[in-house]
C-alpha positions as a printed NumPy array, in Angstrom:
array([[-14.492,  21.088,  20.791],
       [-15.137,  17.882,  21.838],
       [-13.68 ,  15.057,  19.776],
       [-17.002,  12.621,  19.657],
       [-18.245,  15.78 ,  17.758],
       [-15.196,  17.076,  15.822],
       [-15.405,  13.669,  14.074],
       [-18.946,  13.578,  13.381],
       [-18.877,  16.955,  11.911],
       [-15.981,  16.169,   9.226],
       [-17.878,  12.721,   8.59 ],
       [-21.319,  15.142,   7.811],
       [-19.29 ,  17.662,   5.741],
       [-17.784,  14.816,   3.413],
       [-21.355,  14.057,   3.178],
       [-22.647,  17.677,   2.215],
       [-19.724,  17.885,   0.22 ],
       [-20.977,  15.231,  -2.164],
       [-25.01 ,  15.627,  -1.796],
       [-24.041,  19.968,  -2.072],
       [-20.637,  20.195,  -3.603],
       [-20.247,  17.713,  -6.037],
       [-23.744,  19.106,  -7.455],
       [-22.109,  22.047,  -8.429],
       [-19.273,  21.12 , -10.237],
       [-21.535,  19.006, -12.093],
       [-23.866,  21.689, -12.762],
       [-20.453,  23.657, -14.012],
       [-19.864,  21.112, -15.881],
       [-22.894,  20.822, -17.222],
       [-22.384,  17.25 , -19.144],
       [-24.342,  16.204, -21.705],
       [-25.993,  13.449, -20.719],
       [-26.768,  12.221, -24.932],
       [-22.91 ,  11.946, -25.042],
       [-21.845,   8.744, -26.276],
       [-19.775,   6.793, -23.94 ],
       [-16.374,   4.651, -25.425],
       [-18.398,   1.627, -23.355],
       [-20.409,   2.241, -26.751],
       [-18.85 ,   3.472, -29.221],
       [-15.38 ,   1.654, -29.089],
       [-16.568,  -1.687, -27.237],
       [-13.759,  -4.526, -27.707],
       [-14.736,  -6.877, -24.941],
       [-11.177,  -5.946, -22.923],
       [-10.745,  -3.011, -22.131],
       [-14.212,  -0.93 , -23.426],
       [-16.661,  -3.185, -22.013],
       [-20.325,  -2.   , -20.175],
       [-20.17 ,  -2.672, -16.418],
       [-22.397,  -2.424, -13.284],
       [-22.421,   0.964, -11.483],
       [-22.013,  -1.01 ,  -8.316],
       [-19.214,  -2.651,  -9.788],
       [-17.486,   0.44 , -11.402],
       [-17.618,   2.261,  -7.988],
       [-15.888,  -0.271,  -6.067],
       [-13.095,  -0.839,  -8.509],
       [-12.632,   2.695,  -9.127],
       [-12.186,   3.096,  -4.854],
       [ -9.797,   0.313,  -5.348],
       [ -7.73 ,   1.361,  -7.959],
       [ -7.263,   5.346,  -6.34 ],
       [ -7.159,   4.162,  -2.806],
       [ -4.401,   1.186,  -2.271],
       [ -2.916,   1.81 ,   1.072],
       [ -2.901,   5.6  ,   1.024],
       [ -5.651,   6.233,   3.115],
       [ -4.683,   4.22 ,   5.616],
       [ -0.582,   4.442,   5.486],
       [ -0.797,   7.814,   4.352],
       [ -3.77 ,   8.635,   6.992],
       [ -1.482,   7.727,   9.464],
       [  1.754,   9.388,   9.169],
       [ -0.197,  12.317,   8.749],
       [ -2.034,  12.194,  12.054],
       [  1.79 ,  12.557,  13.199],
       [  1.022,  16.639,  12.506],
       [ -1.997,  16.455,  14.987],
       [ -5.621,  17.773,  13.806],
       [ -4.558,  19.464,  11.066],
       [ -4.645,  16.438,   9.336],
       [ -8.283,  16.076,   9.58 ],
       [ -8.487,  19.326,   7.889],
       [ -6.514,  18.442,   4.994],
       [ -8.669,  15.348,   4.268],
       [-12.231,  17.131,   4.344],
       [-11.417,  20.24 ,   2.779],
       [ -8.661,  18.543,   0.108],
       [-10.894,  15.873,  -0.214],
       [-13.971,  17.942,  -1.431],
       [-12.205,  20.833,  -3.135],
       [ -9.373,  18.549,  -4.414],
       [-10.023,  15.572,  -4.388],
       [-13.171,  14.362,  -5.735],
       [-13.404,  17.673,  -8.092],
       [-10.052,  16.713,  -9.284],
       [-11.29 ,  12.781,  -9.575],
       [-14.92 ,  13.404, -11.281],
       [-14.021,  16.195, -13.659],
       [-10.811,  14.118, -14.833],
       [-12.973,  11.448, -15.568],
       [-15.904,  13.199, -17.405],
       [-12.985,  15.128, -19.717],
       [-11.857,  11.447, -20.57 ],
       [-15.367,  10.472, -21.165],
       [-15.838,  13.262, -23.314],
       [-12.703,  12.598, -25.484],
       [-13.584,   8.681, -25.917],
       [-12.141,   7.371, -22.993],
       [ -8.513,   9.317, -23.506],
       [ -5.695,   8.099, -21.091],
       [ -3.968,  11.565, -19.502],
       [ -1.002,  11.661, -21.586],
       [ -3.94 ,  12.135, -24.243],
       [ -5.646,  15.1  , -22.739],
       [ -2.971,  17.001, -21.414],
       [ -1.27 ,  16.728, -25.148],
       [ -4.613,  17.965, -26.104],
       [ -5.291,  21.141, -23.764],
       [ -1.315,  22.162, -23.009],
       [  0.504,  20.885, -25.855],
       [  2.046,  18.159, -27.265],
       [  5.047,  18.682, -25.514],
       [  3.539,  18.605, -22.146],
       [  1.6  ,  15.521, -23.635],
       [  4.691,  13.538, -24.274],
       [  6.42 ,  14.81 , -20.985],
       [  3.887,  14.011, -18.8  ],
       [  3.543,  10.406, -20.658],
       [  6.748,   9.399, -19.428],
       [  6.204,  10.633, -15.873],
       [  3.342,   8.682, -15.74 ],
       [  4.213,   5.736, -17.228],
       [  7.025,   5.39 , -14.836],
       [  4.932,   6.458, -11.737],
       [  2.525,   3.356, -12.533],
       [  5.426,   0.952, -13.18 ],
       [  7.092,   2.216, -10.168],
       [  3.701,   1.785,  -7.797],
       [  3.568,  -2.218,  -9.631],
       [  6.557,  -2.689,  -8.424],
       [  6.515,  -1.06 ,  -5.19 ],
       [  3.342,  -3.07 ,  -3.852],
       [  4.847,  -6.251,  -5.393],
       [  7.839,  -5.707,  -2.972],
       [  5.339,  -4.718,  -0.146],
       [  3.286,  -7.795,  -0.215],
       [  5.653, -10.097,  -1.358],
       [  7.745,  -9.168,   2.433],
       [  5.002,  -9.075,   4.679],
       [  3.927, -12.605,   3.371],
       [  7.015, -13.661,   3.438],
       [  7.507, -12.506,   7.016],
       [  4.699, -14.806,   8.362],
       [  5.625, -18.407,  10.232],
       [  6.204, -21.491,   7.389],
       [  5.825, -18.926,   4.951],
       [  7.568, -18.902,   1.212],
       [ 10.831, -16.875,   0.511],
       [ 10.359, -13.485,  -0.548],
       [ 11.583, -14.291,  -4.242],
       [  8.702, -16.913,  -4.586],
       [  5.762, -14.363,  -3.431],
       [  7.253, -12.172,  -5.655],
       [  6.901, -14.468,  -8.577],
       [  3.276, -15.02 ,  -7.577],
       [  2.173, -11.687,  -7.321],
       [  4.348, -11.061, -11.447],
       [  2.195, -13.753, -12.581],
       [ -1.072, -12.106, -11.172],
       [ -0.157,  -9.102, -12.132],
       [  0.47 , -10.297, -15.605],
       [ -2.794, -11.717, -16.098],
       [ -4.761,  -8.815, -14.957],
       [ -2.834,  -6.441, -17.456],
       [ -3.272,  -8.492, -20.227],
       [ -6.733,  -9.945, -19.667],
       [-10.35 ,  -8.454, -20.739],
       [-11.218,  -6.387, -17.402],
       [-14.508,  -8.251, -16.42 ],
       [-12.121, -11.137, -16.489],
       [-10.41 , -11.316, -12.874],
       [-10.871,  -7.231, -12.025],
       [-14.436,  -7.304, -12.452],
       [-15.06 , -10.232, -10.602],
       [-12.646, -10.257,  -7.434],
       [-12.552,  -6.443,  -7.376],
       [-16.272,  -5.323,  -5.531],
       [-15.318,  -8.112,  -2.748],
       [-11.966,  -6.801,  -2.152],
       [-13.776,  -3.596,  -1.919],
       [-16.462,  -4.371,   0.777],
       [-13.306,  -6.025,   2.858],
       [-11.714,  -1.914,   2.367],
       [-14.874,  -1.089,   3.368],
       [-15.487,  -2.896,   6.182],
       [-11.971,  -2.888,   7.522],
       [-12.359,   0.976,   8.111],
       [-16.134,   1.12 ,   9.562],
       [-15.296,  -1.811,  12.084],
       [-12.128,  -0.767,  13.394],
       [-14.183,   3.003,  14.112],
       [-16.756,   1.509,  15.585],
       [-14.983,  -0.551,  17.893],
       [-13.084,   2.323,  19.037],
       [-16.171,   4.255,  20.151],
       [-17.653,   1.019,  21.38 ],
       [-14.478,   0.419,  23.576],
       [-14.39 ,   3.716,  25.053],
       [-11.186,   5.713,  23.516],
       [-11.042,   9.245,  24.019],
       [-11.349,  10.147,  20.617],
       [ -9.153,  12.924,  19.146],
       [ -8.514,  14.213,  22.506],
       [ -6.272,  16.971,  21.114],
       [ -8.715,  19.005,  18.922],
       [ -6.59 ,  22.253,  18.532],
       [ -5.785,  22.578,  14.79 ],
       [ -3.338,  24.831,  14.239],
       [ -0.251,  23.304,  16.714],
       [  2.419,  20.75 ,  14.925],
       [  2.549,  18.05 ,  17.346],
       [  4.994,  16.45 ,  14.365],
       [  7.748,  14.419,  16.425],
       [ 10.695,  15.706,  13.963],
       [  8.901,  18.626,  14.063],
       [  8.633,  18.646,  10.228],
       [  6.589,  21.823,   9.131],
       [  2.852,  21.53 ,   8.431],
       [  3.548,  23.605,   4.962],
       [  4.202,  21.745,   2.871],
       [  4.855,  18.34 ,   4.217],
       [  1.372,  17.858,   5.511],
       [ -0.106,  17.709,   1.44 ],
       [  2.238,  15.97 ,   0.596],
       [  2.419,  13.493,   2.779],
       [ -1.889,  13.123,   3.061],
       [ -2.2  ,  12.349,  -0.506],
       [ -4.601,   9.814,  -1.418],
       [ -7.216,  10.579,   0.993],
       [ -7.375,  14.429,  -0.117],
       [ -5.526,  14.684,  -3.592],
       [ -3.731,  12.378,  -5.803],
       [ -2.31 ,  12.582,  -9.663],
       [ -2.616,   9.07 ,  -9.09 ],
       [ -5.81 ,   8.903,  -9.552],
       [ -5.714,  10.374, -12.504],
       [ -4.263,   7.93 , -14.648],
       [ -6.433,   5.009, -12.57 ],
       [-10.021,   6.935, -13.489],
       [ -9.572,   6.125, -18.047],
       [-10.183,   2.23 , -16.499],
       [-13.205,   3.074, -15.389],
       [-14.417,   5.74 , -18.135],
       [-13.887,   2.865, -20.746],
       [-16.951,   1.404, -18.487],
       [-19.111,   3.776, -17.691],
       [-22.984,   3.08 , -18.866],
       [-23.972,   6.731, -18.576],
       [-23.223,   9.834, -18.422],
       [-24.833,  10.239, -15.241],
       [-23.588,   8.337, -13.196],
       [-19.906,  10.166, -13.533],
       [-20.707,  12.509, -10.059],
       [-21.491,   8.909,  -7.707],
       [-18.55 ,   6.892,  -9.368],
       [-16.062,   9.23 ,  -9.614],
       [-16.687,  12.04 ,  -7.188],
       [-18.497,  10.046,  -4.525],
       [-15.53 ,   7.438,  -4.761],
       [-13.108,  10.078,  -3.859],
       [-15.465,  11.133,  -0.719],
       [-15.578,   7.403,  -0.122],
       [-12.153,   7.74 ,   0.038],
       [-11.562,  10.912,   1.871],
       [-13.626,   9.144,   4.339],
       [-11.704,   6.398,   5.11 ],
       [ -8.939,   8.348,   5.411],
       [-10.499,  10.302,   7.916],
       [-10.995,   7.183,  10.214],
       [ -7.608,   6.679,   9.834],
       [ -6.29 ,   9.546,  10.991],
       [ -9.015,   9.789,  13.995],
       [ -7.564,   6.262,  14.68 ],
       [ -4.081,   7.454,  14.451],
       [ -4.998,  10.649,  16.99 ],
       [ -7.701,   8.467,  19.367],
       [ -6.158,   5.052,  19.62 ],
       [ -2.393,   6.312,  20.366],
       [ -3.383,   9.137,  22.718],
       [ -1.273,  11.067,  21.048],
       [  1.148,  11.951,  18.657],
       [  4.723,  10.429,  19.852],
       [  2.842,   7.336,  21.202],
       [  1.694,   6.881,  17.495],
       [  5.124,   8.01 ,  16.079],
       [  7.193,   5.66 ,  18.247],
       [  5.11 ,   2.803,  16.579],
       [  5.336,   3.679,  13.256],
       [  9.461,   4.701,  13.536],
       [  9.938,   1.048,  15.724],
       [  8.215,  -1.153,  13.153],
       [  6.004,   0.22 ,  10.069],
       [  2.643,   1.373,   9.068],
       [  1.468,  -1.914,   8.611],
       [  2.39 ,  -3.623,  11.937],
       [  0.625,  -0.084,  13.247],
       [ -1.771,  -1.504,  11.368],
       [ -1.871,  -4.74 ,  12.832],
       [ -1.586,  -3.585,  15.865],
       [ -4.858,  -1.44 ,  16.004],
       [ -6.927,  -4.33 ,  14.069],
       [ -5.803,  -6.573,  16.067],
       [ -6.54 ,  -4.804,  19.775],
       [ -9.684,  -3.546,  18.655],
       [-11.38 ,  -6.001,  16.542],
       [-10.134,  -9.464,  18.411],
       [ -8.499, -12.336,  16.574],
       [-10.125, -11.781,  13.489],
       [ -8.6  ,  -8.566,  13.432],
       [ -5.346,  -9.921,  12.664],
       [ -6.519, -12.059,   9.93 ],
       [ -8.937,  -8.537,   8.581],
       [ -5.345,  -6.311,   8.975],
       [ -3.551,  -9.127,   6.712],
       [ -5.761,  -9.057,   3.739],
       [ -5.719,  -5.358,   4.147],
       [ -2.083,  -5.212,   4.076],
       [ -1.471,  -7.632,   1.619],
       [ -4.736,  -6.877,  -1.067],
       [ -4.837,  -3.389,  -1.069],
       [ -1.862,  -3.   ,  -2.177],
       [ -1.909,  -5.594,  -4.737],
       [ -5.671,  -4.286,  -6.014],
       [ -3.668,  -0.758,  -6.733],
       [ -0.566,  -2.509,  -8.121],
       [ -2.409,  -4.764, -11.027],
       [ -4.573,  -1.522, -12.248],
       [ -0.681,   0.47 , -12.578],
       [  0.549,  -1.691, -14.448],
       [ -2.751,  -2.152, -16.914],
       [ -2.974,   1.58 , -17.616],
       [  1.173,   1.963, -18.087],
       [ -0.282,  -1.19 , -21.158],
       [ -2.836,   1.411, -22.23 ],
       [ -1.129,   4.456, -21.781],
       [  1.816,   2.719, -24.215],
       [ -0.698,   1.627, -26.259],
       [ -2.245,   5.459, -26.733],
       [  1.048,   6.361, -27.952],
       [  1.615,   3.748, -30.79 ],
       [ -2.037,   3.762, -31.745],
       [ -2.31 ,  -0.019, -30.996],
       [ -5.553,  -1.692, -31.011],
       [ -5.69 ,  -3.832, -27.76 ],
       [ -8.346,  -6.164, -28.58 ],
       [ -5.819,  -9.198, -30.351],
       [ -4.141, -10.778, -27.664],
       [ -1.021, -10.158, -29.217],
       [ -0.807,  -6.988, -29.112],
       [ -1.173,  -6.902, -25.138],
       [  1.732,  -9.312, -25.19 ],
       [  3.692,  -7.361, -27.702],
       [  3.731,  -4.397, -24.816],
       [  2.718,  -6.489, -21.685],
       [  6.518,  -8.287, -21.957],
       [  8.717,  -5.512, -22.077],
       [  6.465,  -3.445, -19.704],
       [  7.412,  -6.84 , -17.249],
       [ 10.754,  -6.87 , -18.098],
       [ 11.706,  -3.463, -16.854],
       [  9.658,  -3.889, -13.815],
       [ 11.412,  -7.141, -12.886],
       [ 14.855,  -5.084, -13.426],
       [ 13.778,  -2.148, -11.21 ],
       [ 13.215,  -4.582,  -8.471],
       [ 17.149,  -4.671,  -7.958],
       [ 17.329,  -1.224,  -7.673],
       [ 17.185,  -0.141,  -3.863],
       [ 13.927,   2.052,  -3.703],
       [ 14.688,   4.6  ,  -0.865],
       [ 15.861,   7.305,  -2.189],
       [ 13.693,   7.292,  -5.199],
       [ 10.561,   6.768,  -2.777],
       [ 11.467,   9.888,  -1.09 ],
       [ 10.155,  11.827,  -4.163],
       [  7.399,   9.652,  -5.157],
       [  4.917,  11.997,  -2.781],
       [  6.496,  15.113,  -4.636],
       [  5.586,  13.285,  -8.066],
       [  2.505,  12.129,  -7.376],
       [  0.879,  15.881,  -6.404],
       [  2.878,  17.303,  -9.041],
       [  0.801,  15.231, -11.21 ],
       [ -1.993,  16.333,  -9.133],
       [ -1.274,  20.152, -10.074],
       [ -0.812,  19.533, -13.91 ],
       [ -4.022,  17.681, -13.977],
       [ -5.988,  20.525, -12.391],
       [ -4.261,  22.728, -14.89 ],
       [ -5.203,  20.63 , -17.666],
       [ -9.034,  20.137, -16.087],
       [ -9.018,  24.306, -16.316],
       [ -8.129,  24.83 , -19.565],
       [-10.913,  22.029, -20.312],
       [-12.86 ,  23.756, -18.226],
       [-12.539,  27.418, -19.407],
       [-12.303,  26.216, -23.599],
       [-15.931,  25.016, -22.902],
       [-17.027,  28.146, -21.782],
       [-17.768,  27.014, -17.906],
       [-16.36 ,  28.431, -14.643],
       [-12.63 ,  26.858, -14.285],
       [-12.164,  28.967, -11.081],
       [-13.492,  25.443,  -9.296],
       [-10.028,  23.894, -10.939],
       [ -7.497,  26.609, -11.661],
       [ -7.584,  27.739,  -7.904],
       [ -6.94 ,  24.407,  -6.377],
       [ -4.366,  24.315,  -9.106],
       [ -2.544,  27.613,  -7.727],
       [ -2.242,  26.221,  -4.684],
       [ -1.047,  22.61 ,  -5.257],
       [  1.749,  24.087,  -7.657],
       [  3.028,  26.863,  -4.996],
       [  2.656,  23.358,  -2.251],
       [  5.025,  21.187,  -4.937],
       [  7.196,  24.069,  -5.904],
       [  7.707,  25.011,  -2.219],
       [  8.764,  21.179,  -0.897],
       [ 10.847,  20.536,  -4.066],
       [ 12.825,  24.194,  -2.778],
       [ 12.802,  23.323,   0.646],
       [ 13.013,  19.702,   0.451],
       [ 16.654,  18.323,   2.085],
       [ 16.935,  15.872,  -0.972],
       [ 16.465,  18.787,  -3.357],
       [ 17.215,  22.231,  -2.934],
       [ 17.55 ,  22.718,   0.433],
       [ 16.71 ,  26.322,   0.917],
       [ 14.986,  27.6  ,   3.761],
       [ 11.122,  27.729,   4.437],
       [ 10.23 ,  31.421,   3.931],
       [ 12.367,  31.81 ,   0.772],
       [ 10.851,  28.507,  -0.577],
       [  7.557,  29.251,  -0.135],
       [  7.592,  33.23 ,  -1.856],
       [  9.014,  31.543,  -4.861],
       [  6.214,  28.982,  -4.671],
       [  3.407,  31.078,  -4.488],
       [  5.06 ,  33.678,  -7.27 ],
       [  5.742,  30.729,  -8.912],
       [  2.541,  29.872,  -8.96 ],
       [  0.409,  33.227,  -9.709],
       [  2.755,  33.451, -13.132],
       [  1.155,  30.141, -14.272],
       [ -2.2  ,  31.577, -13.016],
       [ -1.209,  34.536, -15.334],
       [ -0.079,  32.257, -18.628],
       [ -2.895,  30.199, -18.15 ],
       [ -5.472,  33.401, -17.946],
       [ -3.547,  35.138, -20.811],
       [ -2.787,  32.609, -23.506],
       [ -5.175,  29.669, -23.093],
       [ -8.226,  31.082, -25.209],
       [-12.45 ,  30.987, -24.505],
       [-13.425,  28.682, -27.015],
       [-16.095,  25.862, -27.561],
       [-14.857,  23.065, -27.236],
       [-17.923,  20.403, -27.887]])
């Protein structure tokens, strides 16, 4: 198939997946659209506070996106085509039914962080497990993409020390967790999210407009993988944001405590996704088209890193300006995913002691610890614990779904649209954890039977003990 075409035809069924798919769930969903929002009903002026549509759609890309469509996109396109298979189907059947319907069951239990709803639909002890995980996966991403951006700043001519960007991008941080949302995320957010925009939609553009052979390689189903690291499971793990993420997850509450209507849940939260998905797929078409290939790609990531890959492409393809477009992209992205983290680890703590956020003191009372420990895990050396963070992050992904289908299925709708996507992300996790070197270590073919066996018991729990209830 020719790659002009290939391209075109994922960008159209992203498309059709929203205008088609994301119609359906709804319709499965069927919401009530009289439903009183927590914008409403619990409005404090800081975190429950009414905002624009526009506005809610471009923080909410923000907050789920960060670097991993782009980062992520990339080392990806390492596998060859596949990758752009991943992204469109993950991104519709995953993804953005993951994203929307995780959103509209917070909506429909007042704005209820995770922790909250999985307690709710698979126990309390799953609840307080899972509030942990997450806590520490949104601590861990604050501190993570303070490092990030602190080094590549401080890598730049006349620039300050490391330790000194660092500080500045605490005391940013700091603010926007403590602060009333429309405050400094409301405002700065929708511009940082045109520049995400129009980062990816220039640099494709200029690569048709300069003549690349895009996606020359268009045959699917061969690993072009340098280390040759197996499609199954590494490829889902490794494409995360732009197909499936638990991540988002904890990120969507933010928005849900903004929503105006009802709705508008299907364009914020399942056309942000898509939004997503697509700029992942640029990414990857980039990754494929502008390397020629796989080890041309590979030998620039493994020589410097994804962002001077980054650089690299902005800066070849979009002219002087590129470099200064690749910087902010580099540097805010990050930062716009790192700020929201830490502000829903504050809410997610504050879920579990039942503690009104609107008195400032309060935020401080859990803002300063919350700090604390994320200063002290910036000592700790980050590479082996990275190593699991894509593991973590879909595992989340799975126990969402599961909780989405139990939602789902107590409300009397069709939870097949969840619990199948679920199926398959646990056998994925179960498999990598088996197989994974820094795990288990066992080989591919055992790994995988006990992941999908694995998997069809929980398919069998969930059918046999979660009961058909209303659940209004």
């Amino acid at each position: 198939m020719n790659g002009t075409i290939c391209f075109i035809l994922a960008a159209l069924i992203l498309l059709a997946g929203y205008l088609f798919y994301g119609r359906l769930v709804e319709r499965i969903l069927n919401p009530r659209h009289d439903h009183p929002l927590p914008s409403a009903t619990k409005a404090d002026g800081v975190d429950y506070v009414p905002l624009p549509r526009w506005k809610i759609f471009l923080i909410q890309l923000l907050n789920i996106a960060g670097l991993g469509p782009v980062f992520g996109a990339l080392s990806g396109a390492l596998f060859g085509p596949a990758a752009l298979l991943w992204i469109v189907i993950g991104c519709i059947l995953g993804g953005a039914t993951h994203d929307f319907l995780a959103a509209m069951m917070s909506a429909h239990h007042e704005g209820e962080n995770l922790p909250e709803t999985v307690g709710r639909y698979l126990g309390p002890k799953m609840g307080h497990a899972i509030r942990i995980l997450c806590v520490a996966l949104c601590t861990l991403v604050g501190v993570v993409f303070t490092l990030g951006p602190a080094g590549m700043l401080a890598s730049l001519p006349d620039s300050l020390p490391m330790l000194h960007w660092s500080i500045i991008i605490f005391g940013y941080y700091f603010l926007a967790t403590i602060l009333p949302i429309q405050t400094i995320i409301g405002r700065i957010y929708p511009f940082f999210g045109a520049l995400f925009i129009f980062m990816a939609l220039s640099v494709i553009v200029m690569l048709f407009v300069n003549g690349y052979d895009i996606l020359p390689n268009t045959d699917f189903f061969t690993n072009t993988h340098p280390k040759d690291t197996p499609i199954w499971p590494a490829l889902f793990v490794t494409i995360a944001c732009g197909a499936i993420s638990g991540f988002h997850a904890t990120q969507s509450p933010l928005m849900v405590r903004c929503l105006p209507r009802v709705r508008d849940g299907r364009p914020l939260f399942f056309g942000a996704m898509i939004a997503e998905g697509f700029v992942a797929l640029i990414w990857a078409t980039i990754g494929l088209s502008f390397y020629q290939g796989p080890e041309a790609l590979a030998a620039s990531m493994f020589d410097g890193t994804p962002s001077s890959t980054v650089t690299q492409v902005c800066t070849t393809l979009l002219g002087p300006g590129g470099a200064v477009i690749a910087l902010l992209g580099v540097v805010i992205l990050p930062i716009t995913s790192g700020d929201t983290a830490l502000r829903c680890s504050r809410l997610m703590l504050a879920d579990m002691l039942k503690l009104p956020q609107q008195p400032i003191r309060n935020r401080l009372l859990l803002a300063l610890p919350l700090f604390a420990i994320a200063i002290a895990l910036t000592q700790i050396d980050f590479q082996i614990v990275w190593r699991y963070f894509g593991w973590f992050n879909q595992a989340i992904a799975a126990i969402t779904l599961w909780t989405i289908s139990t939602f789902l299925r107590r409300r009397g709708s069709w939870h097949w649209i969840t619990t199948v996507p679920a199926m398959f992300m646990s056998a994925m996790c179960i498999t990598y954890f088996l197989c994974s070197k820094e795990s288990f270590g066992m080989d591919m073919m055992s790994s995988t039977a006990a992941g999908i066996i694995a998997s069809m018991l929980l398919a069998a729990l969930f059918i046999m003990h979660i009961p058909d209830e209303t659940d209004e």
